[in-house]
BATI-285011 format. One record per residue (C-alpha): residue in three letters; x negated, y negated, z negated. Coordinates in steps of 0.25 Angstrom, whole numbers, padded with zeros to 4 digits, always signed. Each point is the difference from the previous one (the first is absolute). Layout:
BEGIN
AlaXYZ ...
//
This chain:
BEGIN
Unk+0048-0244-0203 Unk+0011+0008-0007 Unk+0012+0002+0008 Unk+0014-0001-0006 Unk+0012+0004+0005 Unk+0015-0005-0005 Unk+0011+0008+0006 Unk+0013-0006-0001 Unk+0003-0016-0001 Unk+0012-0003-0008 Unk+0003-0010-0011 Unk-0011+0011-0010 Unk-0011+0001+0015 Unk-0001-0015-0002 Unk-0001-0003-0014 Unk-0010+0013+0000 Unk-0007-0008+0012 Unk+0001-0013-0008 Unk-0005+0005-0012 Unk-0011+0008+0006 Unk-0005-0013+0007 Unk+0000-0006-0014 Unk-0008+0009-0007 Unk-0009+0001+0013 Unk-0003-0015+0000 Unk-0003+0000-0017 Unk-0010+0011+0004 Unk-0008-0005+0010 Unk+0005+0013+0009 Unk+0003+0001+0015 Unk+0006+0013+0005 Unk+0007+0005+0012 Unk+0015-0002-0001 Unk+0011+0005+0012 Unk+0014-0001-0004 Unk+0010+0011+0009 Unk+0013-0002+0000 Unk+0011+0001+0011 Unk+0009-0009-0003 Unk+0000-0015+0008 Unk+0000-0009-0013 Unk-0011+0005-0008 Unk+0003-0003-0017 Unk+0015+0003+0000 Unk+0002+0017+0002 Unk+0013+0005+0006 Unk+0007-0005-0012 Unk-0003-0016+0002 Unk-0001+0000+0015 Unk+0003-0011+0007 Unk+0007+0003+0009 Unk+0012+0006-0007 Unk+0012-0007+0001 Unk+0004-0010-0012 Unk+0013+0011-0005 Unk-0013+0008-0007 Unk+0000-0007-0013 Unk-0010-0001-0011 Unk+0007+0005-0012 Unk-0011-0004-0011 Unk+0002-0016-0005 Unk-0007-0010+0009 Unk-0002-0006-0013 Unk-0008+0012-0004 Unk-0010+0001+0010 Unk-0008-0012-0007 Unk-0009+0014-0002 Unk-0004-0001+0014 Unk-0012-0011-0004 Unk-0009-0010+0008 Unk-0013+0007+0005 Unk-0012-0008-0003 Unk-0011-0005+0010 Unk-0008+0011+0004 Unk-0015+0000+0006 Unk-0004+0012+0004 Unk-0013+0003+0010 Unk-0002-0016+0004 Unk+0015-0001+0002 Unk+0010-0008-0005 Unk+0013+0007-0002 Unk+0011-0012-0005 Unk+0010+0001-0012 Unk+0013+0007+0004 Unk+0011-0009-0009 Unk+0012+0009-0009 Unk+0012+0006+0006 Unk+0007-0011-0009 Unk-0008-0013+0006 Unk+0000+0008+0013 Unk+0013-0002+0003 Unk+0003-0012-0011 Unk+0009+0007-0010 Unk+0007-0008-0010 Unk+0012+0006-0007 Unk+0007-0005-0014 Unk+0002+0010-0009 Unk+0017-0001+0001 Unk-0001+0001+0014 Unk+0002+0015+0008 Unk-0012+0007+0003 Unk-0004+0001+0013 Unk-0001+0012+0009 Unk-0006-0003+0015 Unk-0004+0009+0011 Unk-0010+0009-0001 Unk-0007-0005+0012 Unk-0001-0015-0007 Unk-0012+0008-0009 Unk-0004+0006+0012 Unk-0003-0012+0006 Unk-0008-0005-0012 Unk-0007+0014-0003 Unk-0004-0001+0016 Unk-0005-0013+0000 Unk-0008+0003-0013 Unk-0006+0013+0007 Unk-0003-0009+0014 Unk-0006-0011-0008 Unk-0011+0011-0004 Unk-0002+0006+0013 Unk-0002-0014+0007 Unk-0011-0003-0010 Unk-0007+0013+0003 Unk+0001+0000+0015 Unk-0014-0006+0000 Unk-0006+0012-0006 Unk-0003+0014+0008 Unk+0002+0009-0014 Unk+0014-0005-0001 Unk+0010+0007+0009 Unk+0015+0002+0002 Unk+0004+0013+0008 Unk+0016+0000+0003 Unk+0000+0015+0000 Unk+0008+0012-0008 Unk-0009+0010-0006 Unk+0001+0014+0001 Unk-0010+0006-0007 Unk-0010-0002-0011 Unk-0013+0010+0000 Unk-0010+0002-0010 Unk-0015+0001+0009 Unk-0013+0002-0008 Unk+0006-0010-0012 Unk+0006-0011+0008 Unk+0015-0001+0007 Unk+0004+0001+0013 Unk+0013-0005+0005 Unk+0005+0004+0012 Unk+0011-0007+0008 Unk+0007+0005+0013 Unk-0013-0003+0009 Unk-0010-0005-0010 Unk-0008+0002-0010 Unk-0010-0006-0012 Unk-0008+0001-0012 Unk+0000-0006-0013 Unk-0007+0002-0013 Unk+0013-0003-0009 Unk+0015-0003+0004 Unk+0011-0004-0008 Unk+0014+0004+0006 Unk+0012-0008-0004 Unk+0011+0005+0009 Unk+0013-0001-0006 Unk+0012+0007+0002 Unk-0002+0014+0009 Unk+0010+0008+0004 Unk+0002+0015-0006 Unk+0006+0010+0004 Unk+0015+0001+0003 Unk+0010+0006-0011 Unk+0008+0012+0004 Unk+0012-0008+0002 Unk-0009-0010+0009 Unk-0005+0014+0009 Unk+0014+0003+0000 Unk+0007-0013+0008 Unk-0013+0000+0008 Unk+0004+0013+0006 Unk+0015-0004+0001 Unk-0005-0012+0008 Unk-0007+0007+0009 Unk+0013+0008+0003 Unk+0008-0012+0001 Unk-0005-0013+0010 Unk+0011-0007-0004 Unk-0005-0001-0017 Unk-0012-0009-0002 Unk-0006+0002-0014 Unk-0011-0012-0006 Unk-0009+0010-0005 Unk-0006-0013-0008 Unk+0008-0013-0002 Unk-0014-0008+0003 Unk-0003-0007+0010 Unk+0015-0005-0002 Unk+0000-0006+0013 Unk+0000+0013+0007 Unk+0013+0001-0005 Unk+0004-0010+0012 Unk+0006+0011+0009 Unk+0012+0002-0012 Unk-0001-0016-0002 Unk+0010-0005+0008 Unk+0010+0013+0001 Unk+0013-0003-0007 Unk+0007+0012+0002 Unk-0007+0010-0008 Unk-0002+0006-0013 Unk-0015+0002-0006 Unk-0005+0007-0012 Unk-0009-0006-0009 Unk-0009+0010-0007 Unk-0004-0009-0014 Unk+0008-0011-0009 Unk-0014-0009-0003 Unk-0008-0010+0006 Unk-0002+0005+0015 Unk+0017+0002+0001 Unk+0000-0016-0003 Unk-0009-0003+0011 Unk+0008+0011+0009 Unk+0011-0006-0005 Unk-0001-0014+0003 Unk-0008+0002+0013 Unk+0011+0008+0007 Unk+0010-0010-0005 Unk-0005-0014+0004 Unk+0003-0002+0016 Unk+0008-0004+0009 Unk+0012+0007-0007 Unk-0001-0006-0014 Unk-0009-0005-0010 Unk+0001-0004-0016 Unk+0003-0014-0006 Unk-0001-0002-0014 Unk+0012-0008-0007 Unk-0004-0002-0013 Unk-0014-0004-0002 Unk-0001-0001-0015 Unk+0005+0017+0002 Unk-0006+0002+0013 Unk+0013+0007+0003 Unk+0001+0003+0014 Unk+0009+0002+0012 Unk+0000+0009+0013 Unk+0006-0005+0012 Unk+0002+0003+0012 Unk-0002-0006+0014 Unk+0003+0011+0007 Unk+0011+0012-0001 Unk-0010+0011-0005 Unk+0002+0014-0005 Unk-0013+0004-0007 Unk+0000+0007-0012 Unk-0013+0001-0009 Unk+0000+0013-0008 Unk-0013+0000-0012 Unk-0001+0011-0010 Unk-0009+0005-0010 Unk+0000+0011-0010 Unk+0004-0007-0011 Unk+0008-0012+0007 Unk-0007-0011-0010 Unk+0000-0012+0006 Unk-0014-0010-0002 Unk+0001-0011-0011 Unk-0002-0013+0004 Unk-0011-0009-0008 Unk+0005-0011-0008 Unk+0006-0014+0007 Unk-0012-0010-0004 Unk-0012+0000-0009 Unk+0008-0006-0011 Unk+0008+0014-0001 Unk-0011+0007+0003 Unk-0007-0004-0012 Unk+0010+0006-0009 Unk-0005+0012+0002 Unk-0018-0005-0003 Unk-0007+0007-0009 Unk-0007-0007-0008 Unk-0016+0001+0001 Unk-0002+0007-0012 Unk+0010+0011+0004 Unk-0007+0002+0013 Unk-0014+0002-0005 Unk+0007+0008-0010 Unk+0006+0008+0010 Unk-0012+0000+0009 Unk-0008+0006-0014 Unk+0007+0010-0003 Unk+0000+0006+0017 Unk-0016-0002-0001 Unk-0001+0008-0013 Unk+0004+0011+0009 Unk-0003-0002+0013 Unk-0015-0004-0003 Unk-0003+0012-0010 Unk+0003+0015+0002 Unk+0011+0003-0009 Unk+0009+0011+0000 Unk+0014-0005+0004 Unk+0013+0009+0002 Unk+0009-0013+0002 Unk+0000-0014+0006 Unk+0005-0009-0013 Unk-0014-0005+0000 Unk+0009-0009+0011 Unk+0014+0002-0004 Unk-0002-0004-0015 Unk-0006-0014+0003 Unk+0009-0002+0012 Unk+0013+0003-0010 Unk-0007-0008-0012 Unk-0002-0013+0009 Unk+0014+0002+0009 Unk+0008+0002-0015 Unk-0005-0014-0003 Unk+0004-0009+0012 Unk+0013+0008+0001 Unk+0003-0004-0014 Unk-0004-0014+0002 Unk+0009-0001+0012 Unk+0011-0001-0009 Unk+0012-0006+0006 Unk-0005+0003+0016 Unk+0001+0016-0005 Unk+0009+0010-0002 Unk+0005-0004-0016 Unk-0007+0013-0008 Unk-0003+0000-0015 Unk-0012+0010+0003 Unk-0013-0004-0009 Unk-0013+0001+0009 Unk-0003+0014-0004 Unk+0013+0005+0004 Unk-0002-0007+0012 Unk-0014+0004+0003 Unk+0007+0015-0002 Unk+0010-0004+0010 Unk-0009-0006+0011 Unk-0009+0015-0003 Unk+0011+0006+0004 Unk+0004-0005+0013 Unk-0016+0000+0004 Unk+0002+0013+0000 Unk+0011+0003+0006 Unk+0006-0011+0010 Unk+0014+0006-0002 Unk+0003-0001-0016 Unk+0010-0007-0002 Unk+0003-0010-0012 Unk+0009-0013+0001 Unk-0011-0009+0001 Unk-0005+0007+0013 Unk+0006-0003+0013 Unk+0011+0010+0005 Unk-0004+0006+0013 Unk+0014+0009+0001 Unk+0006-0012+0004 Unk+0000-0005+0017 Unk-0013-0004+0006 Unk+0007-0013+0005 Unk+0003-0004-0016 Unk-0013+0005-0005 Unk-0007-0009+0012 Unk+0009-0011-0004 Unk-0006+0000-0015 Unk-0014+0002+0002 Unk+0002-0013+0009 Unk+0008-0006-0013 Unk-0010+0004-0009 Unk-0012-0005+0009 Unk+0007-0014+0000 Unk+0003+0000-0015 Unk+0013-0001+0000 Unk+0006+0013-0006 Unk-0007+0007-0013 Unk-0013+0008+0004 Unk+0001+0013-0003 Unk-0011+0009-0006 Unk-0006+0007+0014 Unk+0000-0014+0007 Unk-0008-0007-0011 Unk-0011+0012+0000 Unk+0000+0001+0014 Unk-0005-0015+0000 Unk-0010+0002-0012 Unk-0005+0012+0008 Unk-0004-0009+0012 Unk-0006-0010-0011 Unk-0010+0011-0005 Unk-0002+0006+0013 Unk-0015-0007+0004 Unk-0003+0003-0015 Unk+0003+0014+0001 Unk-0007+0003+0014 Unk-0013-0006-0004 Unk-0001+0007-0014 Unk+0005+0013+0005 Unk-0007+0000+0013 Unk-0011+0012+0000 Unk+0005+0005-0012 Unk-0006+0012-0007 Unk+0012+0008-0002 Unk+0004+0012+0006 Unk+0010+0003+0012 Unk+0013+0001-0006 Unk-0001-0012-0009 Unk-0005-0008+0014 Unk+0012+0005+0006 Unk+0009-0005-0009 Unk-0003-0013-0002 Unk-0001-0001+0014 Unk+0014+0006+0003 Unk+0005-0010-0011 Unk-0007-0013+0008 Unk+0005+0006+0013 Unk+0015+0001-0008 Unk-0001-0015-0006 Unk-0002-0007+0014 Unk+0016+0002+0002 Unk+0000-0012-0010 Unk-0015-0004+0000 Unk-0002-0001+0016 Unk+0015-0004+0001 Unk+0002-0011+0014 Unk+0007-0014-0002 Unk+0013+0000-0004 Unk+0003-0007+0014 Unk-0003+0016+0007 Unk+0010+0006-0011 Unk+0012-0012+0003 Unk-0002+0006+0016 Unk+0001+0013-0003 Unk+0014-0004-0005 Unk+0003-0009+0010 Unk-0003+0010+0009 Unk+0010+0011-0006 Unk+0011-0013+0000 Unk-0002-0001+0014 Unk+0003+0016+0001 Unk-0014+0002+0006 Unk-0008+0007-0011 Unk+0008+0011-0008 Unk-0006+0006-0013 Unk+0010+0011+0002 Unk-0009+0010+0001 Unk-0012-0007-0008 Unk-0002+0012-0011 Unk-0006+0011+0008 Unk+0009+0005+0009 Unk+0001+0014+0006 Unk-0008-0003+0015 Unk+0007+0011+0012 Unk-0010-0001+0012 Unk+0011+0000+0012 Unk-0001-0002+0015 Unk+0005-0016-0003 Unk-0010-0001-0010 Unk+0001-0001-0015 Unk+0012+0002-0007 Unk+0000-0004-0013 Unk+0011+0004-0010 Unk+0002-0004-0014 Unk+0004+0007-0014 Unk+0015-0006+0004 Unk-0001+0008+0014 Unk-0001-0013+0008 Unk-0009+0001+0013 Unk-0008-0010+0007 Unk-0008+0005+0013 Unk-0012-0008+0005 Unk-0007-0001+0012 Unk-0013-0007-0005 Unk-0009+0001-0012 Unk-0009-0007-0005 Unk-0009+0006-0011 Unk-0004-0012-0008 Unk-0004+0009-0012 Unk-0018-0003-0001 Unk-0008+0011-0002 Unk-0005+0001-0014 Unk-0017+0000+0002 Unk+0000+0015-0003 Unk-0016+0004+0004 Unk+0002+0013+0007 Unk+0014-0004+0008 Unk-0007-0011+0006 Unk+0001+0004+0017 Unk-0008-0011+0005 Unk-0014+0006+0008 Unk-0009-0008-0009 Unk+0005+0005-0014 Unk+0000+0013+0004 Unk-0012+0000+0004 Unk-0007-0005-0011 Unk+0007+0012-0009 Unk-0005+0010+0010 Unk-0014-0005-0001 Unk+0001+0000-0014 Unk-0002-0015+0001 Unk+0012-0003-0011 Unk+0008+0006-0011 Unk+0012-0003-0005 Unk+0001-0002-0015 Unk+0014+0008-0001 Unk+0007+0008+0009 Unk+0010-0010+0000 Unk-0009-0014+0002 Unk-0012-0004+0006 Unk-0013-0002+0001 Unk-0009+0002-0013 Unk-0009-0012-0003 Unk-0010-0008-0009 Unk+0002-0011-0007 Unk-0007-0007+0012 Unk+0008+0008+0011 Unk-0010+0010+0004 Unk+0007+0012+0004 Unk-0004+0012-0010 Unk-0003+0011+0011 Unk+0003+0017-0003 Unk-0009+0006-0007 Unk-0015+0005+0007 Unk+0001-0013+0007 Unk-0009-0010+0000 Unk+0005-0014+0000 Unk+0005-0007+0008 Unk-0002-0015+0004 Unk+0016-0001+0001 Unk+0007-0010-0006 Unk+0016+0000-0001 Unk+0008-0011-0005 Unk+0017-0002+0000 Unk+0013+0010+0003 Unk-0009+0012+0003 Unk-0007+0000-0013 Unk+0013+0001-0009 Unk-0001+0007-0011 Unk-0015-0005-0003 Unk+0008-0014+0001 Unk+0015-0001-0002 Unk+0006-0014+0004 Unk-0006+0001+0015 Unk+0012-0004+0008 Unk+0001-0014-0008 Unk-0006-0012+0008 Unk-0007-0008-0011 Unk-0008+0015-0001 Unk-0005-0003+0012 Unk-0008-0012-0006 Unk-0004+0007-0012 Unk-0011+0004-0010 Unk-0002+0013+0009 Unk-0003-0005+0012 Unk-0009-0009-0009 Unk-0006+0012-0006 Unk-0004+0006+0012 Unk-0007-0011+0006 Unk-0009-0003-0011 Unk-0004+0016-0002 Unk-0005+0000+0014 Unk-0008-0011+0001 Unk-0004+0006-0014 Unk-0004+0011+0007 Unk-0007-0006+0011 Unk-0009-0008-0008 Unk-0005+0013-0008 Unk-0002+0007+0013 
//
């Protein structure tokens, strides 16, 4: 019997498991299958673990995860594995289309992806072949064509193994290396290396006194944010529900100061109030498959490319006419679309050109918060970035399946990805609830955005002095990095990965990316190797895929893909 190993048992470990029992039971097929992970709720990855406290917000629509579909009944080897119901009939989600969007907890889809996973493992106890092993992998070794993992006091063998691990920590920047040093010669600094797991923040949770650093101005500083703030000193309450506009107070006398920066001191853009606001912003079917045919006739061919307006020019044709047909809810213009399809060029290719219709950032980070939030609940004219921002996020699932494995060459990969990775300021952006607490927090004197634009950093012996380009100075006692390692193949520190590259296991697709891939998420060894029965699937194969950080990728066609290619393959043999 052939023996299958899936290394990694996150949201993409169970839909791989779920579709490989699929395709299994259509084929009549039986294999061995054990499933490592170390986590204690198997299906939700560090991201959706259970246990995080509910301040960790998911900042994609609950309305949008209607992606995440009912598995069917499965009968694989004798077995009967039951239907699994939607996210959406899970958790009996009902909304009208002018009501806010909803938000919850990340551990409220942890819970459902758990149950989904344990509903698979319960069905299979019956069967010897089947095997959960709670254990962290360290190494991966190729021994006469199979793969040996190797944890800290075991060790198996398989005939193929599929890893889908997530996020994996690299390397640490300079500046990182740096404050570790100066911590080391300081006891009385702490520094979060990671801002995840954030309840290992806990030992800053409750000091009032202090002033703490916090290294990044995105999603991970919100949850910081709102998990050192709601305790017994103080908590938020909003006061205007149809705004979500929210106040701070305080049960107790407190004298935290929360200080984030970044390099370029943007703030997120929160996604639109409601579905009816949202759809604004739709393109139409035609434009998307027109969109996605002009990517394809790319990506899917080997042509010469010395830009990316296989991307932009559709993007700027498509943004031009839902901007115009805004009317009244934009900023008044008397462009014609191809002027306006100039203009949106423009600013794709450089986030700071400036032109009336494009937000203003030289003004405070307070007031430009303030009209993202105005412009997310329709009440002020939308200006030109905000609306393709919002298209952006539309197009995204068309763009990553059409440009995924693309036959293009490194610096046209790169590109589009850096543009992606730019968008999801606007396209990624959280609820506007998050951005009206990050103002209610600099109303209650807690937050500053003093030193928000990159501040000059002086390592001293009471910590972090942070001074701005007016001379003002800050000095901060904790930090917290809550900046994520991009999935950067060859900065990757973590035993296993690097042990997979030593042994000449994996690749990377680009110095700067990860892991080279087929189609069907077999990894493309170096050259003078045989191959290798080593599948890779998710963040450590960007680059060969681009939208892996995206939930809804999670259940997509590529997890699909590889499932059906290996029972493909296993029938053939």
């Amino acid at each position: 019997m052939k023996q299958l190993a899936i290394v990694g048992m996150g949201p993409r470990g169970l839909y791989a498991l779920e579709n490989l029992l699929i395709e299994l039971s259509k084929a009549g097929s039986h294999i061995g299958i054990h499933v490592f992970d170390a986590s204690s709720s198997p299906g939700t990855g560090n991201v959706w673990d259970k246990s995080q406290p509910d301040s960790n917000w998911i900042n994609i629509t609950e309305r949008a995860l209607v992606g995440i579909e009912k598995r069917p009944e499965i009968v694989y080897n004798n077995v009967i594995i039951k239907g699994f119901p939607s996210y959406h009939e899970w958790c009996q989600f009902s909304q009208k289309s002018n009501e806010p969007d909803t938000f919850p907890a990340r551990n409220k889809l942890g819970n459902y992806l758990n149950a989904r996973y344990n509903s698979i493992e319960i069905a299979l106890e019956e069967l010897e072949s089947f095997k959960f092993i709670k254990a962290e992998v360290r190494n991966i070794n190729l021994k006469d064509s199979k793969l040996e993992i190797v944890t800290y006091n075991n060790a198996w063998t398989y005939d193929d193994l599929l890893l889908t691990i997530g996020h994996q920590s690299t390397t640490p920047s300079d500046q990182l290396k740096k404050w570790q040093s100066h911590v080391a010669s300081y006891k009385s600094l702490t520094l979060y290396e990671n801002a995840y797991p954030i309840t290992q923040l806990k030992h800053v949770k409750d000091k009032t006194n202090i002033n703490i650093g916090l290294r990044g101005f995105g999603l991970a500083m919100v949850d910081v944010m709102r998990y050192l703030t709601i305790n017994d000193f103080g908590n938020f309450k909003v006061i205007n529900k149809d705004t979500f506009e929210t106040i701070y107070y305080k049960s107790k006398v407190q004298d935290l100061k929360l200080i984030p920066f970044s390099l370029d001191g943007l703030p997120l853009v929160p996604k639109p109030l409601n579905e009816s606001i949202d759809l604004w912003y739709q393109p139409t079917k035609e434009e998307l498959e027109f969109f996605k045919s002009e990517i394809e006739a790319v990506s899917k061919h080997s042509i010469e490319r010395d830009s990316i307006d296989f991307l932009t020019d559709p993007i700027a044709k498509i943004t031009s006419r839902v901007y115009l047909d805004l009317k009244d809810k934009s900023i008044a213009n008397s462009l014609s679309p191809s002027e306006l399809e100039v203009l949106i060029l423009s600013w794709l290719k450089d986030e700071n050109y400036k032109h009336p219709l494009i937000q203003d950032h030289n003004i405070s980070t307070y007031k430009l918060i303030q009209n993202y939030i105005n412009m997310a609940l329709g009440t002020i004219p939308i200006s030109l970035d905000y609306c393709i921002g919002q298209v952006w996020r539309h197009c995204q699932p068309k763009l990553y399946k059409a440009f995924s494995h693309a036959k293009v060459n490194n610096n046209i990969l790169e590109n589009v990805i850096a543009l992606d990775e730019r968008s999801k300021r606007y396209s990624y952006g959280p609820p506007i609830e998050s951005m009206q607490q990050v103002l209610a927090l600099i109303d209650a004197d807690i937050l500053t955005l003093d030193f928000v634009t990159n501040p000059n950093i002086d390592l001293v012996a009471e910590g972090w002095t942070l001074t701005n380009s007016k001379n003002k100075s800050v000095t901060c006692s904790v930090m917290i990095n809550s900046v994520l390692d991009a999935p950067k193949l060859l900065e990757v520190n973590t035993p296993l990965i690097k042990n997979l590259l030593q042994n000449d296991l994996i690749q990377p697709i680009h110095s700067k990316l990860g892991i080279e891939t087929t189609a069907d998420g077999y990894v493309i060894t170096p050259e003078n190797k045989d191959d290798v029965p080593l599948a890779v699937l998710g963040r450590l194969a960007k680059g060969s895929v681009i939208g892996v950080d995206a939930i809804l990728e999670c259940f997509g066609p590529r997890i699909e893909d590889w499932a059906k290619a290996y029972v493909s393959q296993l029938k053939s043999n």
